[in-house]
VOGU-3710 file (C-alpha; in Angstrom, 3 decimals, decimal comma):
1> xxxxxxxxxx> 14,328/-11,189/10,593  13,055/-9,284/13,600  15,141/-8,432/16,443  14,539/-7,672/19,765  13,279/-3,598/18,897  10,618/-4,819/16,468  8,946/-7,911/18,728  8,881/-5,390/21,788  7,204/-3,057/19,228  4,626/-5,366/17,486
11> xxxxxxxxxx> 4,322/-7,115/21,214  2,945/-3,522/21,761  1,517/-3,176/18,857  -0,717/-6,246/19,249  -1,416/-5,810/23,237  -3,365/-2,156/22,082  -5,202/-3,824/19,198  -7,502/-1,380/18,258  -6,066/1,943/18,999  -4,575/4,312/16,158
21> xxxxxxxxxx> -0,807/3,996/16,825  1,390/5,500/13,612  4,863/5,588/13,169  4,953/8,987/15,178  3,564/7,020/18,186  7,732/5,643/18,111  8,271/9,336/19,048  6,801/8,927/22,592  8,470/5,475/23,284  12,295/5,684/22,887
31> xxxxxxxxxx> 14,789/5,065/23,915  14,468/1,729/23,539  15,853/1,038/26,759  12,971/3,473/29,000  10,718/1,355/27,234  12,477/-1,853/28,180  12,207/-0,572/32,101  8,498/0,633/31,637  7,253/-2,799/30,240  9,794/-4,900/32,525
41> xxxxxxxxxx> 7,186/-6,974/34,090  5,351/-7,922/31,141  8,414/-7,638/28,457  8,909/-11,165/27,909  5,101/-12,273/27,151  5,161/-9,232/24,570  7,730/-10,628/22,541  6,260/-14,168/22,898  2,968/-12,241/21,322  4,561/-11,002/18,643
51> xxxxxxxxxx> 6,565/-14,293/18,182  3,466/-16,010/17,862  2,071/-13,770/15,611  5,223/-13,924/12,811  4,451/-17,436/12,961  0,376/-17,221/12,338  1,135/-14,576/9,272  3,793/-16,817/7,915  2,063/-19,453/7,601  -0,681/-18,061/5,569
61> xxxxxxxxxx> 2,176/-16,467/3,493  2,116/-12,789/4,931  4,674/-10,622/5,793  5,232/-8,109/8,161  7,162/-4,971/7,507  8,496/-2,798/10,507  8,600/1,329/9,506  11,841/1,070/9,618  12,427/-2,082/7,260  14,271/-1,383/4,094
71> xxxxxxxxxx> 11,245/-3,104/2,366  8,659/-1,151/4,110  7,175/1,126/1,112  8,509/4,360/1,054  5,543/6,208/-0,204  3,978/5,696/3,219  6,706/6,718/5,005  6,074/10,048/3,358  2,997/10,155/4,516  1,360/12,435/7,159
81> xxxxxxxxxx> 0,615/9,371/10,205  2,310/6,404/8,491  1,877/3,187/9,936  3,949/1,759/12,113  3,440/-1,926/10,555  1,825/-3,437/7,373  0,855/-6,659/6,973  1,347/-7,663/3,467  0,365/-10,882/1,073  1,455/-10,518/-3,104
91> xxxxxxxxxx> 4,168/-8,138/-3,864  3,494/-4,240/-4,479  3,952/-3,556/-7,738  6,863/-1,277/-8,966  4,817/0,474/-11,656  3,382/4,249/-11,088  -0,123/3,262/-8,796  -3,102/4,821/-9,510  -6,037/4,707/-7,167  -10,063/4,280/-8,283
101> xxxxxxxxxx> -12,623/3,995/-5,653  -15,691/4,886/-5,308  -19,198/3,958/-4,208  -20,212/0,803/-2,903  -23,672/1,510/-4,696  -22,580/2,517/-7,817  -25,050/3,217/-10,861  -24,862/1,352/-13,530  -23,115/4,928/-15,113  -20,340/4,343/-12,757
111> xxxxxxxxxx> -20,609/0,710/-12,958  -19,401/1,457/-16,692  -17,183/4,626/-16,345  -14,881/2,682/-13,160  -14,360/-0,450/-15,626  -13,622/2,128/-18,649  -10,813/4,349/-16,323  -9,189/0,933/-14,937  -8,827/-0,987/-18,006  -7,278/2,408/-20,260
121> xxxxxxxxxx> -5,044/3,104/-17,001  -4,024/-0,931/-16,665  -3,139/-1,415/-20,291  -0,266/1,801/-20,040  1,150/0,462/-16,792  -0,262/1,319/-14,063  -1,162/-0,633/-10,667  -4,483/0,131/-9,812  -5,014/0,731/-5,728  -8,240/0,115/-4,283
131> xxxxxxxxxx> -10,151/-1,591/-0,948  -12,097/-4,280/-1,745  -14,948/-3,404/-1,033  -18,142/-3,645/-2,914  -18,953/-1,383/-5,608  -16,623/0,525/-7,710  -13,534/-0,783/-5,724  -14,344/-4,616/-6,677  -14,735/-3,459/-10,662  -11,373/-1,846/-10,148
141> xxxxxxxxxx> -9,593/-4,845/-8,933  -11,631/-7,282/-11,272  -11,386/-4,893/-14,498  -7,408/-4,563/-13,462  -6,897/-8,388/-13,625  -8,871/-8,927/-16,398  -7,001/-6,336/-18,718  -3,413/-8,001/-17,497  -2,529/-5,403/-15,093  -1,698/-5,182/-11,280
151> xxxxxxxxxx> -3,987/-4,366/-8,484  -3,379/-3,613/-4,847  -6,299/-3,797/-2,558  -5,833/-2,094/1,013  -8,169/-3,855/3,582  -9,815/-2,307/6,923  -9,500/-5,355/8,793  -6,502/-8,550/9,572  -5,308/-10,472/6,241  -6,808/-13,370/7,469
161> xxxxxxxxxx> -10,636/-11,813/7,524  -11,554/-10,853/4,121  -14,135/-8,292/3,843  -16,491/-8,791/2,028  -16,322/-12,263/2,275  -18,036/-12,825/-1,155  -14,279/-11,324/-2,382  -12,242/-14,124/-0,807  -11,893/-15,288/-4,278  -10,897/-11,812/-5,582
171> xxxxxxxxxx> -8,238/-11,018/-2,826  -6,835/-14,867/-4,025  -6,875/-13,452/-7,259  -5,417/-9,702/-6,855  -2,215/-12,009/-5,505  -1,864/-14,667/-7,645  -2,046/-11,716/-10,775  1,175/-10,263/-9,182  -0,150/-7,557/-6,721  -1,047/-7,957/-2,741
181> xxxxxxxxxx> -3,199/-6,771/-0,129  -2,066/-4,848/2,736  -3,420/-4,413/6,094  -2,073/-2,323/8,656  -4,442/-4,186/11,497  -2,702/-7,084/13,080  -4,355/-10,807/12,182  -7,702/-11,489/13,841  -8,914/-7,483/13,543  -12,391/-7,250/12,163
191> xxxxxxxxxx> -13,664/-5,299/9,528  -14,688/-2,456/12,195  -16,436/0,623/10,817  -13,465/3,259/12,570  -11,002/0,875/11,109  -11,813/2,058/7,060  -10,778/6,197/7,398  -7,872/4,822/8,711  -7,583/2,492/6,073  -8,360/4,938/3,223
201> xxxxxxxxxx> -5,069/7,200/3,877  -2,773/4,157/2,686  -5,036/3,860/-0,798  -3,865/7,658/-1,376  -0,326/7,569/0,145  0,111/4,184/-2,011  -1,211/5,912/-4,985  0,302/8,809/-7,327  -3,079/10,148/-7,732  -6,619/9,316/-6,809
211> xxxxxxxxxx> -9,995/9,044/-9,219  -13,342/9,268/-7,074  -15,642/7,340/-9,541  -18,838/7,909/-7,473  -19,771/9,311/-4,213  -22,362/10,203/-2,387  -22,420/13,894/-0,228  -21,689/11,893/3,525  -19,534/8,586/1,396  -16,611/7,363/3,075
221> xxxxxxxxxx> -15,397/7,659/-0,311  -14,456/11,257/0,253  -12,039/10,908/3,010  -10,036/8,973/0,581  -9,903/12,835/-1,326  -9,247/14,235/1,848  -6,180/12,053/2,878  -4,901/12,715/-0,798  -5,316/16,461/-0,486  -3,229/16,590/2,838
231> xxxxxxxxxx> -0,996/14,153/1,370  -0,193/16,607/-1,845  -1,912/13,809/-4,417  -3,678/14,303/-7,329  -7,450/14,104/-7,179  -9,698/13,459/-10,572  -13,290/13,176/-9,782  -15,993/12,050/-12,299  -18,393/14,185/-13,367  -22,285/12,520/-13,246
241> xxxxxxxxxx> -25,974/13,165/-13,353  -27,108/16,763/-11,450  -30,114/15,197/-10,368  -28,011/11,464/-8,934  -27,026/11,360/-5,220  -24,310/9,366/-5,960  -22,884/12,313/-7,749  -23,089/14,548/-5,183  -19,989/13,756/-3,596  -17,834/14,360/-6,830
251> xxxxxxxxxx> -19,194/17,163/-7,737  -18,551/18,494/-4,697  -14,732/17,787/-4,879  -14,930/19,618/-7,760  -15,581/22,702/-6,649  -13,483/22,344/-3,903  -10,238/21,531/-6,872  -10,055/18,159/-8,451  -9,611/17,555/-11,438  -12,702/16,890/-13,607
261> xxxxxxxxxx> -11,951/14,166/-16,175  -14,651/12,499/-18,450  -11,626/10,443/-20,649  -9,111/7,999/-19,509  -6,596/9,754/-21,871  -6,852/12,970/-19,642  -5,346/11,104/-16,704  -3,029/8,950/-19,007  -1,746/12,276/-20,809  -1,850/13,825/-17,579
271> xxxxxxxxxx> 1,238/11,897/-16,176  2,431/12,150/-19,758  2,421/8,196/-20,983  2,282/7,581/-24,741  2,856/4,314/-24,927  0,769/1,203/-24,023  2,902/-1,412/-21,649  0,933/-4,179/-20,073  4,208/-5,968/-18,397  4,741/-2,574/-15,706
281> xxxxxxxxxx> 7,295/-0,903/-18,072  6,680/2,794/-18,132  6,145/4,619/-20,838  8,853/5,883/-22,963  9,160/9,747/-22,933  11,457/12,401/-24,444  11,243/14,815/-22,149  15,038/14,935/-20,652  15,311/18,692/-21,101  12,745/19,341/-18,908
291> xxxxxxxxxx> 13,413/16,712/-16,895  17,339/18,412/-16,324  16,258/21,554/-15,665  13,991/20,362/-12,943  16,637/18,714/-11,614  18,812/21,989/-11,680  16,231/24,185/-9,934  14,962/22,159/-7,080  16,777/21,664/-4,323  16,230/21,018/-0,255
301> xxxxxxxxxx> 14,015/24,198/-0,274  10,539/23,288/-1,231  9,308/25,221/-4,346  5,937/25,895/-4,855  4,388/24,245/-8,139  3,747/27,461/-9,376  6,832/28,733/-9,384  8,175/25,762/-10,900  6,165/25,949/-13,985  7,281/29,623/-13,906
311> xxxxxxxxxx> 11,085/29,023/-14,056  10,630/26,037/-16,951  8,280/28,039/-18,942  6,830/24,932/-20,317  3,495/24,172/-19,511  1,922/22,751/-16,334  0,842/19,196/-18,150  4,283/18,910/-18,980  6,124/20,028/-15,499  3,761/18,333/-14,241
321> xxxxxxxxxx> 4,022/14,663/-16,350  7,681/15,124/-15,456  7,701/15,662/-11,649  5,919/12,614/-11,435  8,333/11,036/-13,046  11,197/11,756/-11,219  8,916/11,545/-7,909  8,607/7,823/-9,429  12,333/7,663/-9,485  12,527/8,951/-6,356
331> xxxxxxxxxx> 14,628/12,219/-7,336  12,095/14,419/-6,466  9,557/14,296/-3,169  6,066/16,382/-3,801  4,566/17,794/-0,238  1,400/18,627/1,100  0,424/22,176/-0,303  1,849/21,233/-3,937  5,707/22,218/-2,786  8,781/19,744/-4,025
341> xxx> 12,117/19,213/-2,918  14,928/17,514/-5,091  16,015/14,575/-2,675
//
């Protein structure tokens, strides 16, 4: 239920449509009561804004989530500018998320490599993240469905304006299969080309890691790599054809540090899962050694990786497979720069 804090905020919210207010924009309005006094004259048609748009989103069986709701997602309130509200139709999925995107003119190579990657990495659990849009993002979401996993799709525009429209069916679909769509544009935004970088900072901070399928040198495809790299994610990239421009873009990100992977496995062994769930178990693993040791080293300090997988004297695939885990758990929190507290 929202009280009077959050319908002052989201009255705000909605009466700067448009402009890029995070969760950090909270920093420059509080108290709550110097906001109360600088809005005084136009406080009570704010809250009858946002009233009236709680009412619009539930009835076309959306949610909104405040920052500071218990329900908001806490991998985005990790995040370097999270949002300050999410709109939000389905239910997020609880298993480790994953994120494939790619280009919107993929080849018919990466037509056949995205459908390959989602349907290895939905059959061992994981939620694949994505945004709708055409291209490799649409095979995500379709191939995830079809292979009896969960898919998330993040849009750049309100709920209630699917883009691309031909995927009206598909965004149905992604909810009615157990995942959602998320928004963090109020109902009524349209699909606005400023609106997608925004938009592509939630598909990493939603996601453990992030596979770029495709991408051409100037796609919007790599600030989805960017937004992962400041955000401490993992970042595959597909190898392709010198002489393709849609391979231009991952290939780049490989010599700038992601991970080149040419085998679903690599990703799946990566994050060390063994065994194939299709009901968003995880995988069972018998690492609890590591996993206590880990546990024993880290602490409010961050740690660099490196160090890490110094002290444990295991190897980084392993270290690594098991940070995840607990990062899952929420034991552990990973920041930018590859450091890790234990929480």
């Amino acid at each position: 239920m929202f009280h009077e804090e959050k319908l002052l905020l989201l009255g705000l919210y909605l009466a700067k449509k448009g402009a890029f207010h995070s969760a950090k924009w909270l920093e420059d309005l509080y108290p709550l009561s110097e906001v109360k006094e600088r809005y005084s004259s136009s406080l009570s048609s704010l809250i009858e804004s946002a009233q009236k748009e709680l009412e619009r989103a539930q009835r076309k069986g959306i949610e909104i989530l405040f920052y500071k709701d218990p329900k908001f997602p806490h991998e985005l309130k990790q995040i370097p500018y999270p949002p300050l509200f999410i709109y939000i139709k389905g239910e997020i999925p609880s298993n480790p998320r994953f994120a494939i995107v790619g280009s919107r003119k993929p080849t018919a190579y990466g037509k056949e490599v995205a459908s390959l990657f989602t349907k290895e990495l939905s059959t061992h659990g994981f939620a694949i993240i994505s945004g709708l849009a055409r291209g490799i993002d649409t095979i995500a979401h379709i191939t995830a469905i079809e292979a009896g996993g969960k898919t998330v799709a993040i849009l750049g525009s309100g709920l209630d304006i699917i883009y691309p429209g031909e995927n009206h069916n598909l965004a149905s679909k992604i909810v009615t299969s157990g995942g959602a769509i998320i928004s963090e544009f109020p109902l009524g935004t349209q699909p606005r080309r400023e609106n997608f970088p925004r938009r592509n900072r939630l598909i990493s901070g939603l996601s453990q890691g992030v596979l770029v399928v495709e991408a051409g040198e100037r796609s919007g495809t790599l600030l989805t790599a960017k937004w992962a790299q400041e955000q401490g994610k993992d970042i595959f990239a597909i190898p392709g054809n010198i002489f393709s421009d849609q391979s231009k873009g991952t290939h780049l990100l490989i010599k700038e540090g992601a991970i080149p992977v040419t085998n679903p496995r690599e990703i799946i062994e990566f994050y060390g899962f063994t065994k194939v769930h299709t009901q968003g178990h995880q995988s069972e693993r018998i690492t609890d050694e590591i996993t206590h040791y880990l546990l024993e080293i880290l602490s409010s300090y961050p740690m660099h990786l490196e160090e890490i997988i110094m002290r444990v004297g295991k190897s980084p695939v392993e270290v690594l497979r098991d940070l995840t885990q607990l990062e899952i758990e929420g034991r552990v929190k990973g920041l930018p720069g590859k450091f890790y507290i234990k929480t």
